[in-house]
C-alpha positions as CSV (number, residue, x, y, z in Angstrom):
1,X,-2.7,-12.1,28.1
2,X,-3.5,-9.8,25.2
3,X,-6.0,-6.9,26.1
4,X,-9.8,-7.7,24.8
5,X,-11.8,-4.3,25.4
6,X,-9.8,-1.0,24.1
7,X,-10.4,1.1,21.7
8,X,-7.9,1.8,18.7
9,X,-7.0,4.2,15.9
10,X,-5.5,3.7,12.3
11,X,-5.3,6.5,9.2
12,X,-5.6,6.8,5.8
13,X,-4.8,9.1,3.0
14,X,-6.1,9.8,0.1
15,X,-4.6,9.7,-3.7
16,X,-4.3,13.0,-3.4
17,X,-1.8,13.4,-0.4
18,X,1.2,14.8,-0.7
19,X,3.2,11.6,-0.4
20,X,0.7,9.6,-2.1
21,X,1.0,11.4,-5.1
22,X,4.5,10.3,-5.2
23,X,3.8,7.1,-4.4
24,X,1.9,7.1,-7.7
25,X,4.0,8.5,-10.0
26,X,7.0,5.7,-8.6
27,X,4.6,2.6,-9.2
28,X,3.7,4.1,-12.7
29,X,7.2,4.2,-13.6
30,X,8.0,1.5,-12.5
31,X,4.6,-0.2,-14.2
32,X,6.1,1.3,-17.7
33,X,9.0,0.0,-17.0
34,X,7.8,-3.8,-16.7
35,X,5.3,-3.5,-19.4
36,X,8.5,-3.2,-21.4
37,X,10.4,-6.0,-19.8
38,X,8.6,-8.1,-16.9
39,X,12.2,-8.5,-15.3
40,X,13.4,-4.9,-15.3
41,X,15.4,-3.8,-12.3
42,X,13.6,0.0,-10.9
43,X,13.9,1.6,-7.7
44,X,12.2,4.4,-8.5
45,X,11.8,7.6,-5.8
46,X,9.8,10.9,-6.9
47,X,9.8,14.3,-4.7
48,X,7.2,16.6,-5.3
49,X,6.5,20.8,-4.1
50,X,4.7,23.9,-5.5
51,X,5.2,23.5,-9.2
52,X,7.5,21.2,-9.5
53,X,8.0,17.1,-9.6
54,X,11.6,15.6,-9.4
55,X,11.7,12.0,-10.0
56,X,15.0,9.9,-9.2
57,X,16.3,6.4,-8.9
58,X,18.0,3.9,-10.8
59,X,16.2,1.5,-13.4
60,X,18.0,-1.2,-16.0
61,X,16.3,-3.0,-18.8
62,X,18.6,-5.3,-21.0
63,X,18.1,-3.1,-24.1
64,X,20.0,-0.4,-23.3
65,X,18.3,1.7,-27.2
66,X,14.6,0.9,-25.3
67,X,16.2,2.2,-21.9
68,X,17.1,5.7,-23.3
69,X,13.7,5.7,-25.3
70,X,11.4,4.7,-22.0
71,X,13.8,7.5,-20.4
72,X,12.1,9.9,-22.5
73,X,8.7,9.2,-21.3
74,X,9.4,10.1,-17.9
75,X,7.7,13.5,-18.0
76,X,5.0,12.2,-20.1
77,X,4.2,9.2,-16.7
78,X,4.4,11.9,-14.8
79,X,1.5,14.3,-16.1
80,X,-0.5,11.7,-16.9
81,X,-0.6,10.1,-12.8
82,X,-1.3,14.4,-11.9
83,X,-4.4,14.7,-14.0
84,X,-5.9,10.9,-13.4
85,X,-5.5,12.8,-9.6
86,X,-7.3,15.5,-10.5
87,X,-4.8,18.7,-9.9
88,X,-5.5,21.4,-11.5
89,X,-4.3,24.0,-8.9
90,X,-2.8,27.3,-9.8
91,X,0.7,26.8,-8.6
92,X,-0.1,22.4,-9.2
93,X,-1.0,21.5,-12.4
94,X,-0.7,18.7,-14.4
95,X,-0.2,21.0,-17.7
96,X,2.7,23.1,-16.0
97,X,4.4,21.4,-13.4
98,X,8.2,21.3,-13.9
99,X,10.0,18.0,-14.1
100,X,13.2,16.9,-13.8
101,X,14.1,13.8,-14.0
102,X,17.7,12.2,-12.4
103,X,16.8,8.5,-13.0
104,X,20.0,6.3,-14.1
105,X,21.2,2.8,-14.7
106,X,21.3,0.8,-11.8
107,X,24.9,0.4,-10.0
108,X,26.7,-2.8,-11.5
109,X,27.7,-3.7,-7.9
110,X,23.4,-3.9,-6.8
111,X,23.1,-5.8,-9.9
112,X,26.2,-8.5,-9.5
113,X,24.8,-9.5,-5.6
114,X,21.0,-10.0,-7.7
115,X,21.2,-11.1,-11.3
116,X,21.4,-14.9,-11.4
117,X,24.4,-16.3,-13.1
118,X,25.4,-19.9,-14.2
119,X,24.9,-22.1,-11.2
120,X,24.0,-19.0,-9.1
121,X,20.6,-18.2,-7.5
122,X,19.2,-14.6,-8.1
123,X,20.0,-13.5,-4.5
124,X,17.6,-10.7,-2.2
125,X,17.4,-7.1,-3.8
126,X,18.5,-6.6,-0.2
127,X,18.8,-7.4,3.2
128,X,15.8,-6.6,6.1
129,X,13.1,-7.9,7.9
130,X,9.0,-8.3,6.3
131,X,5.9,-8.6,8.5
132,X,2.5,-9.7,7.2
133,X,-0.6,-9.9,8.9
134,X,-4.0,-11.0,9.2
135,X,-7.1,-11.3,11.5
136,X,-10.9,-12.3,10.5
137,X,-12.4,-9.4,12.2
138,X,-13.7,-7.9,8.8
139,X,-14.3,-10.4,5.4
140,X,-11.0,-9.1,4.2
141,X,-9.1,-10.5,6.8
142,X,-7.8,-7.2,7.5
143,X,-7.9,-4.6,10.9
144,X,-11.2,-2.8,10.8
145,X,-9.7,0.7,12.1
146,X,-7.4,0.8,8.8
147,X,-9.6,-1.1,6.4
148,X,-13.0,1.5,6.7
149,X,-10.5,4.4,6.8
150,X,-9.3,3.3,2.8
151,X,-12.8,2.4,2.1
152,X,-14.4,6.3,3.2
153,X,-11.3,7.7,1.2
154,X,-11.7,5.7,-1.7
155,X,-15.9,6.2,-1.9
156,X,-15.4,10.3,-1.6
157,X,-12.5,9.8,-4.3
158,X,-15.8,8.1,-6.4
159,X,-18.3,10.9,-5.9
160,X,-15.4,13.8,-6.5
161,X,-14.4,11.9,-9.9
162,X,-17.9,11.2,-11.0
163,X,-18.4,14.7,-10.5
164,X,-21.3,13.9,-7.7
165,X,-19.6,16.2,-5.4
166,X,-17.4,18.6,-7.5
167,X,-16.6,20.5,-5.0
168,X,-14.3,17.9,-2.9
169,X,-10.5,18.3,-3.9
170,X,-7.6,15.8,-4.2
171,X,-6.1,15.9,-1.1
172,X,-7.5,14.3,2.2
173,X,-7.0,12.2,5.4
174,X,-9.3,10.2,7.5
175,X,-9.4,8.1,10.8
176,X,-11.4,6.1,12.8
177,X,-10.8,5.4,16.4
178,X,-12.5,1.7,16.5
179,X,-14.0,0.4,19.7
180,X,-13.3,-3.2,20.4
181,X,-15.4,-5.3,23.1
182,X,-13.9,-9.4,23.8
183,X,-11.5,-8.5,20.7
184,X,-14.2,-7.8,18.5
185,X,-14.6,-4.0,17.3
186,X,-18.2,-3.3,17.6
187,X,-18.4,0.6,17.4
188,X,-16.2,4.0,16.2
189,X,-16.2,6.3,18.8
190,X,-14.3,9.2,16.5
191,X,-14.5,10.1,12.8
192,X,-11.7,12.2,11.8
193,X,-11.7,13.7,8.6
194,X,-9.7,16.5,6.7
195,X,-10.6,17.3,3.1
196,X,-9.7,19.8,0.6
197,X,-12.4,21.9,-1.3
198,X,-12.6,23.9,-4.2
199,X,-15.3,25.7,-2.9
200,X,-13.6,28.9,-0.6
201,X,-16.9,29.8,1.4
202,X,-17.8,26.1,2.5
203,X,-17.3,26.3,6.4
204,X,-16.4,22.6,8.7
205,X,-20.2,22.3,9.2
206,X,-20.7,22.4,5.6
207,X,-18.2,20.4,4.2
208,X,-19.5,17.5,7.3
209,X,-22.8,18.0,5.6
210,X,-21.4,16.9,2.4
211,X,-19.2,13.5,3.4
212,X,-21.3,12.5,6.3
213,X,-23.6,10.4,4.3
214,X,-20.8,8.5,2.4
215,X,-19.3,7.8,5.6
216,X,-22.4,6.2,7.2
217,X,-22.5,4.4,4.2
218,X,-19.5,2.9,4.6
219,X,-19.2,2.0,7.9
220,X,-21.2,-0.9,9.8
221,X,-24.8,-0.3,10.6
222,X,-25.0,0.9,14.5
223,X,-20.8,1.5,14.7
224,X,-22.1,5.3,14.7
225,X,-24.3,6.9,17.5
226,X,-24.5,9.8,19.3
227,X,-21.7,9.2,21.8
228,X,-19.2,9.5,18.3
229,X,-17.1,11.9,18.0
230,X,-16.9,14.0,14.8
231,X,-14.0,16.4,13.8
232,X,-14.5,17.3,10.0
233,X,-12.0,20.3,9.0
234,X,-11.3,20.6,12.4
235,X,-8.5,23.6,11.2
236,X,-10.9,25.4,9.2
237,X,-10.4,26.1,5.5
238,X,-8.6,23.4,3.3
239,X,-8.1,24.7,-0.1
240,X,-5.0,24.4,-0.6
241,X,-3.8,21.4,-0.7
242,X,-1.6,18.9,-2.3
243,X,2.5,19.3,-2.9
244,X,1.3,23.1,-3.4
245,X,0.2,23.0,0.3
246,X,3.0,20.8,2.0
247,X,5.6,18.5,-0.1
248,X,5.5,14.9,-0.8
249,X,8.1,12.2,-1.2
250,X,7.7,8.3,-1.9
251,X,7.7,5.8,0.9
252,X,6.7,8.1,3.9
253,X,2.9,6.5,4.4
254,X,4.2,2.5,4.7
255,X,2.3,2.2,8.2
256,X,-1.2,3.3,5.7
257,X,-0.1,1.1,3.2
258,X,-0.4,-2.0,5.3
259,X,-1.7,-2.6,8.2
260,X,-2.6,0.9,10.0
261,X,-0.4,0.2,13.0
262,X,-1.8,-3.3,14.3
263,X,0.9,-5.1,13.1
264,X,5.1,-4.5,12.9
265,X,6.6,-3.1,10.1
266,X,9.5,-3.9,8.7
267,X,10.9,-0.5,7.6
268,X,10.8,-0.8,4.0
269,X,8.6,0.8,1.6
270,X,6.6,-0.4,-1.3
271,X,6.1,2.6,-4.3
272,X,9.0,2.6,-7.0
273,X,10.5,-0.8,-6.2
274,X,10.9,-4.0,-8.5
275,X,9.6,-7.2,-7.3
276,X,13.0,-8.3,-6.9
277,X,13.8,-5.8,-4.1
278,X,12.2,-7.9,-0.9
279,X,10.8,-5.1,0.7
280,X,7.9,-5.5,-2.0
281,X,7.8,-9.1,-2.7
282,X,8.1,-10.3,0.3
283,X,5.8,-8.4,2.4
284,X,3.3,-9.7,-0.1
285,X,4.1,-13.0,0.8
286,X,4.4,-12.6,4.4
287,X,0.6,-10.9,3.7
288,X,-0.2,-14.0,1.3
289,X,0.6,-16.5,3.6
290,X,-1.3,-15.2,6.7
291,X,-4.1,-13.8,5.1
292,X,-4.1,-17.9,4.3
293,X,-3.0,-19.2,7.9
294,X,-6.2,-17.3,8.8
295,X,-8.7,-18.4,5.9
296,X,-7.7,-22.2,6.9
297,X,-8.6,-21.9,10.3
298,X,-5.2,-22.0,11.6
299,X,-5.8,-18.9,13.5
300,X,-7.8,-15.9,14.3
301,X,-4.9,-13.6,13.4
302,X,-1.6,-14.1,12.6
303,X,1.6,-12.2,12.6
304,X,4.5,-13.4,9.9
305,X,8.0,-12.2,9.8
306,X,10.4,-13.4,7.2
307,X,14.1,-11.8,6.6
308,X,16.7,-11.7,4.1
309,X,20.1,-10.8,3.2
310,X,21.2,-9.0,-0.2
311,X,22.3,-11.4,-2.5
312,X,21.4,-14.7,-0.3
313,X,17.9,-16.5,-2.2
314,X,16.5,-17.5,0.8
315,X,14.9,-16.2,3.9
316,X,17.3,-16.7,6.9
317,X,14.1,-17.2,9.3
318,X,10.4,-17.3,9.0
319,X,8.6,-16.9,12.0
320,X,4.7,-17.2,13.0
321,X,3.1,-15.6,15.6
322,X,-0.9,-16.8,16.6
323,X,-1.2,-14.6,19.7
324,X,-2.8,-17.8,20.9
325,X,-5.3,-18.3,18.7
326,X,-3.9,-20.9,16.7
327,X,-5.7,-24.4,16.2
328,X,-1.9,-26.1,16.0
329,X,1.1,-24.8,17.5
330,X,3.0,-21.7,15.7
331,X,6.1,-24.0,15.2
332,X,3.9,-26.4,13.1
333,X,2.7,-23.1,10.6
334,X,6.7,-21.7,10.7
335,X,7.3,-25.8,9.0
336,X,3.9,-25.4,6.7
337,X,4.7,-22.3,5.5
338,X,8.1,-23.7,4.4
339,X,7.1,-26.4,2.7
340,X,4.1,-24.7,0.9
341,X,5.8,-21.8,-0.4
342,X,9.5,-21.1,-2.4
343,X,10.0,-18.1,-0.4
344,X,13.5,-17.0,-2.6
345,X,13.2,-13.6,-4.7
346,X,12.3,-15.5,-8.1
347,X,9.8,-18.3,-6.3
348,X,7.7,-15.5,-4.8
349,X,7.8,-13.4,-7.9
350,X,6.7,-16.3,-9.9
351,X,4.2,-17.9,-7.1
352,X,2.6,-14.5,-7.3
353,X,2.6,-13.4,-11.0
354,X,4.7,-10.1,-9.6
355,X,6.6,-9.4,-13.0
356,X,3.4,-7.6,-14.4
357,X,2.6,-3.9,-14.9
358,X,0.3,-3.6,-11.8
359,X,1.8,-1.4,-8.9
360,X,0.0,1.8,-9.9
361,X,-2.9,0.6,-8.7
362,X,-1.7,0.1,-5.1
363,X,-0.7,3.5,-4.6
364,X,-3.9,4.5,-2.8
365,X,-6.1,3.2,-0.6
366,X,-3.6,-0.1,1.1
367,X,-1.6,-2.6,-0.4
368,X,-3.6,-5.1,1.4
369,X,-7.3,-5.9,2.1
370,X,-8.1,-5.6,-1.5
371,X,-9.8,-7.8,-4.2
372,X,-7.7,-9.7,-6.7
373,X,-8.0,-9.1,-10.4
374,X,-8.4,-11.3,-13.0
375,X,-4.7,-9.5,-14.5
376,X,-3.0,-10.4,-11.3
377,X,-3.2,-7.4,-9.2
378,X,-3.3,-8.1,-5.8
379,X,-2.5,-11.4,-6.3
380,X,-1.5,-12.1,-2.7
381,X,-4.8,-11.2,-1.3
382,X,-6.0,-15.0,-3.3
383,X,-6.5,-18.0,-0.6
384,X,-5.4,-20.8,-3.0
385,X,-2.8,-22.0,-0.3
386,X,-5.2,-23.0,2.1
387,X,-5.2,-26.7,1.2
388,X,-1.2,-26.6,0.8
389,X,-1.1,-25.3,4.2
390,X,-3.2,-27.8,5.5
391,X,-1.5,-30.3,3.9
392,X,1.6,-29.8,5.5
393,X,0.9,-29.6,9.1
């Protein structure tokens, strides 16, 4: 029997981060990219230090006159992602970084287990394993621990943008250690938070006295009291920051990017990748379709895991886990979820609207948990499968 009192701890990072900054640039790429051609192949990786950007990866488009042109823009994508940021650092700026960029056509042998041909399906981008979760402890049918960490990150990224609190810099990290009474989290019972500042003489206590009151904002009323502990700046000075301060390279934040650590994770990351590569697309549909097991009141939380092998269209297993919540028995959701969805490469790109320009905007902040837009970003946070689901039980 699962545990129902504990107390548990997820992070987040900011836009800023080191990592996240790469993470960025790789979605914007590959967001030019598709605004080109919606089924462009990009697998996209960017490394980033003091003064300098290196961005790498293979990318195809069938035009191979608009491939060299788009190749040319590179450095262009790359400023443009640093400045939206908001560096401006001596030795990290958006006007005088260096850039080099080792992108390249994507390997005919990637591309012949893929591309669809005559009676052939478009096969996996490649093989592994996708996880996607859900539980209705918040309205976003997402962990609470990982959920309010995004939200305090993304609220100070408001105020320092809006210019409400100019002196906050790009690069942070927060956490929350969430206490959880008959599985429910009713309390935090540690704030930590690290934030750079442009301001050299503002001391722990000072910066505290700056994000304090967008964190109370942000959190539940009463999760805060006097038994919480607070660790702002616990090092001391942070004004250094970003690839000046420590280097950053795509895909090395996937447990922020989903579920904070309440959930497995497959292994693959998201930034820089085509919808065609699985590791994306179908981690969104693994999210899609429990976030959707949930809403329809199959479960309290659920746990999906689907898998794949490069160049095979469809999954080789799909399995559900209710951790015994479930209204009907887990086998009955694996045979729903079958029937509801086309869970090969091109049905999940096309179920989903995936072949759009809208990856820059999951950067930051999670993948998951987030509103959908009306240009179908975060298309699998919808609940239109609900009735499907139900359907086929």
């Amino acid at each position: 029997m699962s545990r129902e009192s504990y107390i548990f701890t997820s992070e987040s990072v900011s836009e800023g981060h080191p990592d996240k900054v790469c993470d960025r640039i790789s979605d914007a790429v590959l967001d030019a990219f598709i605004a080109l051609e919606p089924e462009a192949r990009v697998a996209c990786e960017t490394f980033a230090t003091t003064n300098r950007v290196v961005v790498g990866g293979e990318v195809g488009l069938s035009d191979k006159n608009l491939l060299s042109r788009q190749m040319d823009q590179i450095n262009e994508i790359v400023r443009a992602c640093i400045k939206d940021i908001g560096y401006e650092q001596k030795k990290f700026h958006h006007e005088t970084i260096e850039i080099t960029n080792l992108l390249h056509e994507q390997s005919a042998h990637i591309a012949q287990g893929v591309n669809a041909d005559g009676d052939k399906e478009e096969g996996a981008g490649d093989q592994g394993i996708m996880f996607g979760y859900a539980t209705d402890e918040t309205p976003d049918l997402m962990p609470a621990p990982i959920q309010y960490s995004h939200a305090i990150l993304r609220r100070l990224a408001e105020v320092r943008k809006s210019g409400i609190e100019p002196s906050l810099g790009p690069d942070a990290k927060s956490q929350l250690s969430v206490r959880y009474e008959n599985g429910v989290p009713v309390g935090v019972t540690s704030v930590v938070l690290s934030t750079q500042h442009l301001d050299e003489s503002l001391s722990s206590d000072d910066v505290r006295a700056i994000v304090e009151p967008y964190i109370l904002e942000i959190l539940p009323d009463e999760w805060i009291n006097s038994s919480t502990s607070w660790h702002v700046n616990p090092t001391g000075k942070f004004v250094i920051g970003g690839p000046d301060g420590d280097a950053g390279l795509t895909g090395r934040k996937i447990i922020v990017d989903t579920y904070g650590g309440a959930a497995p994770h497959g292994g693959g990351a998201f930034s820089g990748k085509d919808p065609t590569k699985v590791d994306r697309s179908a981690a969104y549909a693994a999210r899609y379709l429990a976030k959707n097991v949930v809403a329809a009141g199959l479960a309290k939380k659920c746990t999906i895991q689907l898998s794949y092998a490069i160049g095979i269209s469809h999954p080789l297993s799909i399995y559900v886990d209710t951790f015994g919540t479930g209204t009907v028995s887990d086998k009955l959701i694996e045979n729903a979820i079958a029937e509801s969805m086309d869970l090969t490469p091109r049905g999940i790109r096309t179920h989903l609207g995936l072949n759009k320009p809208i990856y820059q905007r999951t950067a930051a902040y999670g993948h998951f948990g987030r509103l959908p837009e009306r240009d179908g970003g975060f298309s699998w946070e919808r609940t239109d499968l609900v009735s499907e689901l139900s359907k086929n039980l």
